[in-house]
C-alpha positions, 0 to 999 in steps of 0.5 A, a space after each residue: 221747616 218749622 216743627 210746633 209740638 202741641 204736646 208741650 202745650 198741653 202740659 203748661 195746662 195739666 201739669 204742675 210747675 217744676 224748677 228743672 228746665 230740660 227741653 227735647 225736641 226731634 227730627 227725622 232725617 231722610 235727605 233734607 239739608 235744614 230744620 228748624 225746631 221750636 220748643 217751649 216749657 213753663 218754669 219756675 225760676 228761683 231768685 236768691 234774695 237777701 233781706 234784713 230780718 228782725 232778730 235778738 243780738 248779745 253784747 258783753 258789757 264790763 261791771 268792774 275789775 275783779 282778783 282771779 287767782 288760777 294754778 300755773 305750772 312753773 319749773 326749777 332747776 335740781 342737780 345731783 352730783 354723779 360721782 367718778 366710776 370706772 367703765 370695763 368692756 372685753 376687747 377682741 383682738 386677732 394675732 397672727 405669727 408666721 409659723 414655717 411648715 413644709 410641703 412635698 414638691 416632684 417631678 419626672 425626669 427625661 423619659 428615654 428610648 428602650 429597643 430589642 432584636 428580634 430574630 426572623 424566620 424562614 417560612 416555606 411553601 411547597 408549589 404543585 407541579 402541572 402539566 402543560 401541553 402544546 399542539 405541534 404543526 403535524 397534529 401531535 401533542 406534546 406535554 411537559 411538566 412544570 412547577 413543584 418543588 418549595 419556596 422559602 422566605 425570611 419574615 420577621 426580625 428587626 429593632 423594636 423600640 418603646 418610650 420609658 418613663 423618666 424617673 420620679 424625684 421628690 423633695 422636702 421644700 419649706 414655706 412661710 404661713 400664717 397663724 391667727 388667734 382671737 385674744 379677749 383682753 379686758 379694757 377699761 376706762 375712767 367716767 369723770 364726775 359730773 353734775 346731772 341738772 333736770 327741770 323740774 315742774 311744780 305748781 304756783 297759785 298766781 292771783 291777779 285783777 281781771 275785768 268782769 263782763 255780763 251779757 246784755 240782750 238788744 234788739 237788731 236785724 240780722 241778713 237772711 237768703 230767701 228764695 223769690 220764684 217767677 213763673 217764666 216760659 223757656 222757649 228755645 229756637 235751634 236751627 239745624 245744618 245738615 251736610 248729607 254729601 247726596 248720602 239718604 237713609 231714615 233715621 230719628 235725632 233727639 236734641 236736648 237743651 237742659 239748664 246748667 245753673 239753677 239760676 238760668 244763667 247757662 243751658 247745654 245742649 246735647 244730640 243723640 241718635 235714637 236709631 243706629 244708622 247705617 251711615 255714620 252721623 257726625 256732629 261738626 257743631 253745636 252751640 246754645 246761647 240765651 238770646 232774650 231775657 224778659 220778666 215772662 220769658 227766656 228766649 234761646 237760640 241754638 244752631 247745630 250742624 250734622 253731616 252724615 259720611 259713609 264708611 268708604 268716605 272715612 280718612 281711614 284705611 287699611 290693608 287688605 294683608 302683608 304679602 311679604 316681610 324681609 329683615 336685611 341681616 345688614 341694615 336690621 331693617 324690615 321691609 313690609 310689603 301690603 295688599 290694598 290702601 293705607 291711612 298716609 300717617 299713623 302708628 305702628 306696633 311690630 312684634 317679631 319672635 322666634 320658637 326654637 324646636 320644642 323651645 319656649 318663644 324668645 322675643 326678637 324685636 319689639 318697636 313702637 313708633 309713628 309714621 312717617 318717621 324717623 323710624 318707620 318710612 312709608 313708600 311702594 314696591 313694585 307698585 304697592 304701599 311698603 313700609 321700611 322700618 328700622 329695627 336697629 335700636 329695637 333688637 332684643 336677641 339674635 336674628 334667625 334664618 327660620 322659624 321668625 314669626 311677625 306680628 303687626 298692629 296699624 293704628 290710624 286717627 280719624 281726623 274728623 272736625 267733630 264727634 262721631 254720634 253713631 254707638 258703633 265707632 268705626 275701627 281705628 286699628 288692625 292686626 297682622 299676626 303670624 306672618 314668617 319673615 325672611 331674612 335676607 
């Protein structure tokens, strides 16, 4: 399909020339799979050109040798004798002598047993008396008195035995220490004589014969850049490649090709959507070259290819949420068990802390990998994509049976052959947070 926009030509008549070569052309997709798009705009290619131009040159030419005399700068030796003298500084030293002194040293002797009699005591009690009556065959009743008088018993008495402390002796016992002092003693010693030598600068008129020159004018040419221009058409040709994958929805591309040297050496080209889509636009290929280059015009062909995914049709997935986290006190290896699909690699971001009651959060593990990996496995519990990732290395504090919390971050690279041209990029990570793990 072969798209001429009259407007361009409208300006090669009604417009000035200008040295800028930009030239934009656009489609609109709804389906199709091709287009072809021709444009072309008036120039002015600028040509720098060096030529030889008229102009007045110097010469020095020599007249004769001539005496010049100048002031040098030049320098002798002066000496001063420096006579013997004597150098005295105070010296600090530190005396110690050994002095005896004495100390108190005690000690407890053997404590011992102390015991007493003590006598016992009768205590009595008087008993009541009380009738007690029985019913004879014959019917009569007959009753005796029983109990009363007292009831005596000894208490007390016996050995009671106490500890007593041993007796306290002390005596004199004698040591040796040490005594210190700092002793200023006035030191000195003899600085020998010796000769002290300086350079000294002085000035010296030096005169000698030199070469005299004078300036001599002479005609000649000199090299200049000029710039030549050509008006030329610049005429670019792009053939477009769409890979819909049976996706439709309308919407406006914009393709520029502008020049990349003032020379017309080079061209971009560029391509921008002009609508949000709700698909995702890819752009797989894009590439300008010149084809053809003659006194009037520059011919370009170009060739792009775009292919339009949906969402869904993205190598990026991610769970739904972490039904479950499991640290083993053991193997220190965290167990994630997950809702839904994963991208089969990526990053991986665990964060686990602990708050303590009316305590501040200390950071438990903290890890970084990629995965698959040496760290991080990637596999399936009871049917459902699990991660096995090992904290070992990573333990920055104890593990706890409460109150450990997990924070997750999964990160995934679309692995796209282009560039995504949508303004809205897809995400390419998700966070779990809040997460209690268990320890097991």
């Amino acid at each position: 399909m072969v798209r001429n926009f009259a407007f361009m030509f409208l300006c090669l008549f009604f417009f000035p020339l200008v040295t800028s070569a930009q030239v934009d052309t656009q489609f609109v997709f709804n389906g199709q799979n091709a287009e072809r798009l021709q444009a072309q705009k008036q120039i002015t290619e600028v040509i720098p050109e060096v030529v030889q131009v008229p102009s007045t040159c110097t010469r020095q030419v020599p007249v004769g040798e001539a005496e010049v005399c100048r002031n040098e700068t030049r320098y002798r030796q002066e000496c001063s004798w420096i006579p013997s003298y004597e150098n005295c500084w105070n010296d600090t030293d530190r005396i110690c002598r050994p002095v005896t002194r004495t100390r108190q040293e005690c000690s407890n002797g053997p404590s011992r047993q102390v015991c007493t009699q003590q006598p016992s005591r009768q205590v009595c009690t008087e008993r009541p008396t009380r009738n007690v009556c029985t019913t004879r065959p014959d019917g009569r009743q007959h009753c005796t008195t029983v109990g009363g008088g007292q009831h005596c018993t000894s208490v007390g008495g016996g050995q009671s035995c106490h500890s007593v402390p041993g007796e306290r002796t002390c005596r004199t016992v004698s040591y040796t220490d040490q005594e210190c002092q700092n002793v200023t003693r006035r030191r000195c010693e003899t600085i020998p004589g010796r000769n002290d030598c300086r350079d000294t600068p002085y000035s010296q008129r030096v005169c000698e014969m030199q070469m005299q020159y004078r300036t001599e004018s002479y005609a000649c040419t000199k090299p200049q850049t000029i710039n030549r221009t050509t008006n030329k058409v610049l005429k670019n040709d792009i053939n477009v490649q769409i890979l819909t994958n049976g996706l439709v929805e309308e919407f406006p591309v914009l393709i520029s090709v502008k020049e990349a040297s003032q020379e017309f050496k080079k061209f971009d080209i560029s391509v921008k959507l002009l609508k949000e889509p709700s698909v995702i636009v890819v752009l797989n290929k894009s590439t300008i070259k010149i084809a053809k280059v003659t006194e009037k015009e520059i011919q370009l062909e170009g060739q792009v290819v775009l292919e339009v995914l949906s969402k869904e049709m993205l190598p990026l997935d991610f769970p739904t949420k972490i039904s479950d986290a499991t640290m083993d006190s053991k193997t220190k290896k965290l167990t994630l068990v997950m809702e839904g699909a994963i991208s089969g690699q990526g990053e991986v971001e665990v964060l686990i802390t602990h708050k303590a009651f009316l305590g501040r959060t200390k950071t438990i593990a903290e890890l970084k990998a990629e995965y698959p990996g040496p760290q991080v496995e990637l596999g399936q519990v009871e049917n459902k994509a699990a991660f096995s990732i090992d904290l070992k290395d990573s333990l920055k504090d104890e593990l706890k049976k409460k109150n450990m919390k997990l924070k997750v971050k999964l990160s995934s690279d679309l692995n796209l052959q282009g560039t995504i041209l949508n303004a809205s990029k897809p995400d390419t990570s998700k966070v779990y947070d809040g997460i209690f793990v268990d320890l097991k």
